[in-house]
C-alpha positions in Angstrom: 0.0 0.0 0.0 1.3 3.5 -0.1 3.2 5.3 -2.9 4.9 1.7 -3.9 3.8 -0.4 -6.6 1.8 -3.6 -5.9 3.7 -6.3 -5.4 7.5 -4.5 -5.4 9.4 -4.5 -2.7 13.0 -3.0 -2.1 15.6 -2.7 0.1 19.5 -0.9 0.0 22.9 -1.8 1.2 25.0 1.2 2.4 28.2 1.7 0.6 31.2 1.1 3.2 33.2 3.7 1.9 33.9 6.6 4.5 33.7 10.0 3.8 36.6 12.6 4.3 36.1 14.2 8.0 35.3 18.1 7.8 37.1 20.7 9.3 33.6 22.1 10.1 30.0 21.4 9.6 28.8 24.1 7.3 32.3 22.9 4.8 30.3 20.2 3.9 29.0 20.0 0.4 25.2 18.5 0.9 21.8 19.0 2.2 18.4 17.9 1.8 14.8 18.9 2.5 12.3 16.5 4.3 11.7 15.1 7.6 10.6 11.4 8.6 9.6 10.1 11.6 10.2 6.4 11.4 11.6 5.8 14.7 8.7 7.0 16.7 6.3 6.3 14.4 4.5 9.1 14.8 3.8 12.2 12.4 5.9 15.0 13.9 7.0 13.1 16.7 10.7 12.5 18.0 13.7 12.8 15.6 13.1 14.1 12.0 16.7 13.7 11.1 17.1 9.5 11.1 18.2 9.0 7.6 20.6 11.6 7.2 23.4 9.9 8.4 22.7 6.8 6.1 22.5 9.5 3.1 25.4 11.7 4.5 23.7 14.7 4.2 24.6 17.4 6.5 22.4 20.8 5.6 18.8 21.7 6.5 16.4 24.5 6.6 15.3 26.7 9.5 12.1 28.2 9.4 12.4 32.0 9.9 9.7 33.2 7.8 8.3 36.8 8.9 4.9 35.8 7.8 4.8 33.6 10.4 6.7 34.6 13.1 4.7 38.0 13.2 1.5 37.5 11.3 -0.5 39.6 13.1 1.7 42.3 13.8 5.5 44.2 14.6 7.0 42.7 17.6 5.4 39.1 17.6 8.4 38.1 18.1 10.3 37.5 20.8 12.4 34.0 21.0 11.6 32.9 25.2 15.7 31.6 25.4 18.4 31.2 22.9 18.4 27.0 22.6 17.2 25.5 20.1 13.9 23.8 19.9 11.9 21.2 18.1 13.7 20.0 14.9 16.4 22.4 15.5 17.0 20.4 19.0 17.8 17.1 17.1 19.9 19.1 14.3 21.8 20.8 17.6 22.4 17.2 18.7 23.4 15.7 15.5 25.2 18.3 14.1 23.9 19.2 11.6 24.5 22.9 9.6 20.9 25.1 9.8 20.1 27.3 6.1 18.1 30.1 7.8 15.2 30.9 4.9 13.8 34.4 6.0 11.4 35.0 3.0 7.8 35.9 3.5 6.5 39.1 4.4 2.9 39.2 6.4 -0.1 40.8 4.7 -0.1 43.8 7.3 3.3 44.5 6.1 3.4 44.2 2.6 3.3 47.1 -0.3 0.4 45.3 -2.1 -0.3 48.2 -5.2 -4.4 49.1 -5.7 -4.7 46.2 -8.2 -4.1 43.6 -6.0 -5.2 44.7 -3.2 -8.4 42.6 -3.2 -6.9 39.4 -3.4 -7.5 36.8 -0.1 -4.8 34.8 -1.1 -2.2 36.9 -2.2 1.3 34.9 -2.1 3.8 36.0 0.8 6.8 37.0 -1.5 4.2 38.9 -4.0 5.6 42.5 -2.7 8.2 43.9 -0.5 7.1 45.4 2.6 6.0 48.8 3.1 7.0 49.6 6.9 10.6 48.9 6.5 11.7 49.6 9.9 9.6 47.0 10.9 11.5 44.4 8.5 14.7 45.1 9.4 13.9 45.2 13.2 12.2 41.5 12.8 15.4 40.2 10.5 18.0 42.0 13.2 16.5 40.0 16.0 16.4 36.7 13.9 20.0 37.4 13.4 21.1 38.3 17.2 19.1 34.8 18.2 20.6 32.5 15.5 24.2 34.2 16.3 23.8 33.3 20.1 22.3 30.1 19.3 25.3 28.8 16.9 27.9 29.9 19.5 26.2 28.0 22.2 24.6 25.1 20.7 26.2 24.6 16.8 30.0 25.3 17.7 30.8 23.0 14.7 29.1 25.8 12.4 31.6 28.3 11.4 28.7 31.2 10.6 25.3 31.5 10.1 23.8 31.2 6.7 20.5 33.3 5.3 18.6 32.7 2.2 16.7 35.6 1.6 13.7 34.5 -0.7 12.3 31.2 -1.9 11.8 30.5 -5.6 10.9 34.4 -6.2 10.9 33.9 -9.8 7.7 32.3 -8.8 6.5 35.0 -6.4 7.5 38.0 -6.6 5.3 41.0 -8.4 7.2 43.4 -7.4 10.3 45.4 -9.4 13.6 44.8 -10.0 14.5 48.0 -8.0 12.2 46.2 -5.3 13.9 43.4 -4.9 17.5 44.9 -5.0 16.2 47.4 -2.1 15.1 44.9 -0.3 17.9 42.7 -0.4 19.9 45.7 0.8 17.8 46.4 3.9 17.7 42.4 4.9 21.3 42.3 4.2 22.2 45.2 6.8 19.8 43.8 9.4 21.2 40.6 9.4 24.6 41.9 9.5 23.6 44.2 12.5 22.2 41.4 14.3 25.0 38.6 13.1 28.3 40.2 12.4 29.8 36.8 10.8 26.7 36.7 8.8 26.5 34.9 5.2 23.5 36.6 3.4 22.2 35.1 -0.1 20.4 35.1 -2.9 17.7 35.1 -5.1 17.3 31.7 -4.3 15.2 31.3 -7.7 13.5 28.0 -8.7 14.7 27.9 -12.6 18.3 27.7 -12.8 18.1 30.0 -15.9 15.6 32.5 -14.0 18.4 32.6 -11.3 21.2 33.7 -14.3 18.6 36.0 -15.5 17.4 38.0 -12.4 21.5 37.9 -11.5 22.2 39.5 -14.9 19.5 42.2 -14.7 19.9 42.5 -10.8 23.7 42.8 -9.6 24.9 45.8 -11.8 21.6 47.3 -10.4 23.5 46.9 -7.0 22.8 43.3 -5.6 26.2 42.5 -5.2 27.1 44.9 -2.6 24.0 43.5 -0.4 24.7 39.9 -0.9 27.7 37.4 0.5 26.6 34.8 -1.8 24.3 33.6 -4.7 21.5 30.6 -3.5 19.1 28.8 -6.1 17.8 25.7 -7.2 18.3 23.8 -10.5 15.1 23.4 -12.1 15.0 23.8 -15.7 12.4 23.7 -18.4 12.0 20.3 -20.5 9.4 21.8 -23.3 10.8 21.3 -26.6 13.4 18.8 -25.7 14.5 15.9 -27.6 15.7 13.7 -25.0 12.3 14.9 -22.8 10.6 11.3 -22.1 13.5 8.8 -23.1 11.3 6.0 -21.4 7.8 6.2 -19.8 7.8 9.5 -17.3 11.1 10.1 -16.9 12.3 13.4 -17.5 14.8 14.9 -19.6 18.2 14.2 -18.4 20.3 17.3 -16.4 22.7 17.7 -19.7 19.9 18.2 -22.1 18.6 21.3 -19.5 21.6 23.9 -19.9 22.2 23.2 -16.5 26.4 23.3 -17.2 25.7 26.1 -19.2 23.5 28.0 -16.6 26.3 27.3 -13.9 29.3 28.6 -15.7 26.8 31.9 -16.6 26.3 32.1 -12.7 29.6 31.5 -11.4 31.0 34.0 -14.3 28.8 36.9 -12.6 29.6 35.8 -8.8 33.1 35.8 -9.9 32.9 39.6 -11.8 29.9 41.0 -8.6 30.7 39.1 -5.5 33.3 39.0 -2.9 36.4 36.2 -3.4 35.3 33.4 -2.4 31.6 34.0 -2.3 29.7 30.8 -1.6 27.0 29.1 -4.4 24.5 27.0 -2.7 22.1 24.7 -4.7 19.3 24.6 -2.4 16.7 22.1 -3.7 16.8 20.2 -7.1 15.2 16.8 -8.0 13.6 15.1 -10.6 10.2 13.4 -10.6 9.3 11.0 -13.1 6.3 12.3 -14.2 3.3 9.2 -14.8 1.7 6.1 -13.1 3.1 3.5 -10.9 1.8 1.4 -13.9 4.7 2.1 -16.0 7.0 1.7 -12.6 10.3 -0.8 -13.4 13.3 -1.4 -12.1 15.3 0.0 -15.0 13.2 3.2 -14.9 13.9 3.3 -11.2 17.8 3.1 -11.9 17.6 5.6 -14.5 16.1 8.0 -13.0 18.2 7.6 -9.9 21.7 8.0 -12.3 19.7 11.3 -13.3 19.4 12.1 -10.0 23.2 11.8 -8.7 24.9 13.3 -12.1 23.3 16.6 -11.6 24.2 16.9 -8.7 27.9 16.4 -10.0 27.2 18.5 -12.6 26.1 21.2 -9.8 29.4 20.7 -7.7 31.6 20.3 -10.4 30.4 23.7 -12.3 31.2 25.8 -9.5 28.4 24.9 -6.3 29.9 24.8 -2.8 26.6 22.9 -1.7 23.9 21.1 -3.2 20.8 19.7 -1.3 18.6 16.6 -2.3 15.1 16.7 -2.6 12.9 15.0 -0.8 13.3 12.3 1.8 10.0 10.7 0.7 6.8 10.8 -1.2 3.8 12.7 -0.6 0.2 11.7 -0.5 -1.3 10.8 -4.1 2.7 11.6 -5.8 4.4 9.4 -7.9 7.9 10.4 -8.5 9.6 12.3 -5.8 11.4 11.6 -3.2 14.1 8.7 -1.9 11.7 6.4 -0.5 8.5 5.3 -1.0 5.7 6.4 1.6 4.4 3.2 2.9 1.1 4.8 4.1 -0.4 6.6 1.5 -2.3 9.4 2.6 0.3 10.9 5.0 2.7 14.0 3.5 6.2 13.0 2.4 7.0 16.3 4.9 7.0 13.1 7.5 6.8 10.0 6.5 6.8 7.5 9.1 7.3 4.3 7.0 9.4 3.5 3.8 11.4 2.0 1.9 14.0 2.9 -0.1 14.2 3.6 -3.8 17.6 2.8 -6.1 18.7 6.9 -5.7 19.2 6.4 -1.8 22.0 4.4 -2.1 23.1 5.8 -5.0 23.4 9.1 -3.4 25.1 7.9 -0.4 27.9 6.8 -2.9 28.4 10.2 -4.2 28.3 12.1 -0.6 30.8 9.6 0.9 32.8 9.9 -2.4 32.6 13.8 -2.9 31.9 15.0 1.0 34.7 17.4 2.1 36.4 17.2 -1.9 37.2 20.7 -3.7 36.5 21.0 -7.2 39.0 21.0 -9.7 36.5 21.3 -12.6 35.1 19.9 -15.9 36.9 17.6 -18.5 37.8 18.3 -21.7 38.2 16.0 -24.6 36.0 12.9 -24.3 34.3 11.3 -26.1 31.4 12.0 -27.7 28.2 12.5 -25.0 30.6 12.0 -22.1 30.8 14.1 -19.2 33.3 13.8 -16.4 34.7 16.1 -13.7 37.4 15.9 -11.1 37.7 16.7 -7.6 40.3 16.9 -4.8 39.6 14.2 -2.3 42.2 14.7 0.3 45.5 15.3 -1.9 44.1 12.4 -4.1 41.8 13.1 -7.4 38.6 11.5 -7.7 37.1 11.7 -11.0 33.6 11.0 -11.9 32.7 9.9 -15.5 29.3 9.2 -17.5 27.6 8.9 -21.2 24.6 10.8 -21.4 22.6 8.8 -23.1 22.2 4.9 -24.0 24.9 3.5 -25.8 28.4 2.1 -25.0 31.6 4.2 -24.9 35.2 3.5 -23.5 37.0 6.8 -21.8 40.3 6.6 -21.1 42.3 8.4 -18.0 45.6 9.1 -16.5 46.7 7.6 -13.1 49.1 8.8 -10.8 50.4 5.2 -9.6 50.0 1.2 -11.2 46.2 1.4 -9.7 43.1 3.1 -8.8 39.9 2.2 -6.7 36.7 2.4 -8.6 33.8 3.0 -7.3 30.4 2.2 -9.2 27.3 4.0 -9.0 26.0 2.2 -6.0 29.3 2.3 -4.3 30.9 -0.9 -4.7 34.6 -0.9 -4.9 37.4 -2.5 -6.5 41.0 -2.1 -7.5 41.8 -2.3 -10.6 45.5 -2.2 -12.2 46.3 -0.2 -15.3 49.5 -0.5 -18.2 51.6 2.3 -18.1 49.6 4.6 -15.8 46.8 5.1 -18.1 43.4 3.5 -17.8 40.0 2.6 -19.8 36.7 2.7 -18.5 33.9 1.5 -19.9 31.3 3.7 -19.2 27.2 4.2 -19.7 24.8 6.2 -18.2 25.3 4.9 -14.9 28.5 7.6 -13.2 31.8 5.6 -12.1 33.7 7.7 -9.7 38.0 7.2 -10.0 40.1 7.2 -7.0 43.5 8.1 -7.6 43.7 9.6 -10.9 46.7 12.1 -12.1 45.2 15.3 -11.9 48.1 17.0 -13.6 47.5 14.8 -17.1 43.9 15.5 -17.0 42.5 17.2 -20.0 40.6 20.5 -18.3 
């Protein structure tokens, strides 16, 4: 019963391989969004956090929308203590990295023009807010609380981090000029109240929106406001070839200029920002769109290999983080998610029985492979439909490699010794020897990751 198929069942074996220990929590390169409550049982009850060790995901969100926190009026709030509480308590305990999201602005607040006015359901990011000492007084005091609550109860975070909006490109009504403005004024709030303070956005939902908002946005001034750019990787499929290669199953992450959207954006952090500004990908999945009728183990596995390269393609293009999307399936869905809900009419926001599908393992390959690597960046000069990217792992270069699409091809790589480790997409290893330093993979859609290649004959 549930989100699962009749008559499938599953199950995953971790991979054994250990990722590289960080110097602090918020260095690590992945997050994800969803709770589950599997060992309580219970909806919203005990420890949402469970699976992230098995995953190796260390980011999640805190809640600090102003919409919420004073919906009725200024000065709502007003945190009783500075530990943490609920969810935060168990991400405290476990370590975990917190994403502060501060968008929404309550209806009292908000510059809603005559035109809109009437409307009951008017989204909370449609217009910036109109009493703007009221804004920045609510965002200071976030920031003095979060500040006193990392030094006391996450010392493993080196800073807090603020994303400023949610998928505004979705949203917002307002201006340009709007936006920028109000980026400046959340920026020097959060500062105020936060010295060490990481402020970011636009935090857009299309990849391409996020280049485009970035392009209009940061000569208009958004640069000097902002300590980082934050977005997620959607993309648009209409009008692409490789759309439905199989029943539901999206169009994969190199046919939606996501590598070409990512150099765009780390071109104009590199030219606007700071040195060293941060990029965070803060939500990106892919849902294969259709009925459980056309469900199958091969589909399963593709879109799971869909699933981990664009996340490779996210950190190897220039993304300090990425986050996964979502732990489990919601009522009535059929296609997002890690796991299958095993009671169907409960919200993948807390699942409280699963299973897992083929992109849970799979993803726990590529954290413990890539967790606490720097990039070194793209390949050059493969073969045809062929993607592969190489990171630092500890002095030692890991490099993973994929086809696109269906169809063999052999890529061949430089090692720095007689052997390497390889790693497959589930995260099985073995050693494999190589004639005179050089090695060829076979290689399909399915990424390989390569432990101890020679970084210095790479073609880049």
């Amino acid at each position: 019963m549930g989100t699962r198929r009749l008559n499938l069942s599953s199950f995953c074996v971790l991979p054994s391989i250990q990722a590289i220990p960080l110097r602090q929590a918020d260095d690590s390169r992945f997050g994800i969004q969803g709770t589950t409550f599997v060992e309580s049982g219970k909806i919203l009850v005990g420890d949402p956090y469970t699976l992230y060790p098995m995953l190796g995901v260390k980011w999640v969100n805190y809640n600090a929308r102003w919409d919420l926190n004073e919906g009725m009026q200024a000065g709502q709030y007003k945190p009783v203590d500075n530990a943490p509480h609920g969810e935060t308590a168990y991400a405290a305990e476990r370590g975990l990295s917190l994403l502060t999201c501060s968008e929404g602005v309550p209806r009292w607040a908000m510059d809603v023009p005559a035109n809109d006015a009437g409307q009951v359901n008017l989204d909370n990011q449609a217009y910036p807010p109109k009493d703007i000492n009221a804004f920045e007084r609510y965002l200071e005091a976030v920031a003095t609380h979060q500040d006193k609550m990392r030094r006391d109860f996450f010392p493993a975070m080196s800073r807090n981090w603020y994303q400023l909006s949610w998928e505004p490109d979705w949203h917002f009504k307002g201006t340009p000029q709007q936006y920028v403005d109000m980026c400046a004024h959340a920026s020097a709030a959060i500062h105020r109240g936060d010295p060490t303070a990481r402020v970011m956005a636009t935090g857009g939902g299309i990849l391409a929106k996020t280049v485009e908002w970035l392009r209009i946005m940061l000569p208009m001034g958004l640069g000097k406001s902002i300590d980082g750019i934050a977005t997620h990787a959607y993309y648009d499929n209409d009008g692409n070839p490789f759309r439905a290669p199989m029943p539901g199953l999206a169009c994969a992450p190199e046919d939606g200029r996501v590598i070409a959207n990512m150099r765009e954006l780390k071109a104009l952090a590199h030219r606007y920002l700071r040195p060293g500004a941060r990029i965070m990908q803060t939500e990106w999945c892919m849902e294969y769109k259709g009925s459980y009728s056309t469900l199958s183990p091969e589909l399963l596995r593709r879109h799971a290999a869909h699933i981990v390269r664009g996340h490779i393609i996210l950190l190897g293009e220039g993304a300090d983080t990425t986050f996964l999307f979502y732990t489990s399936e919601g009522e009535g869905e059929a296609g997002g998610g890690f796991t299958f809900n095993l009671i169907d009419g409960l919200s993948g926001c807390g699942a409280v029985d699963m299973s897992p599908k083929p992109e849970f393992p799979a993803c726990a390959a590529m954290t413990r492979v890539l967790e606490g690597t720097k990039t070194i960046g793209p390949l050059t000069g493969l073969p045809a439909d062929c993607y592969g990217y190489a990171f630092d792992r500890a002095g030692k270069t890991v490099v993973a490699v994929w086809k696109a699409h269906p169809g063999p091809a052999k890529v061949s790589l430089p090692l720095a010794g007689p052997k390497c480790e390889i790693i497959d997409f589930m995260g099985n290893s073995t050693s494999r020897g190589a004639r005179n330093c050089n090695i060829k993979l076979d290689v399909c859609e399915y990424p390989v990751y390569v432990l101890g290649v020679e970084s210095r004959r790479l073609s880049r």
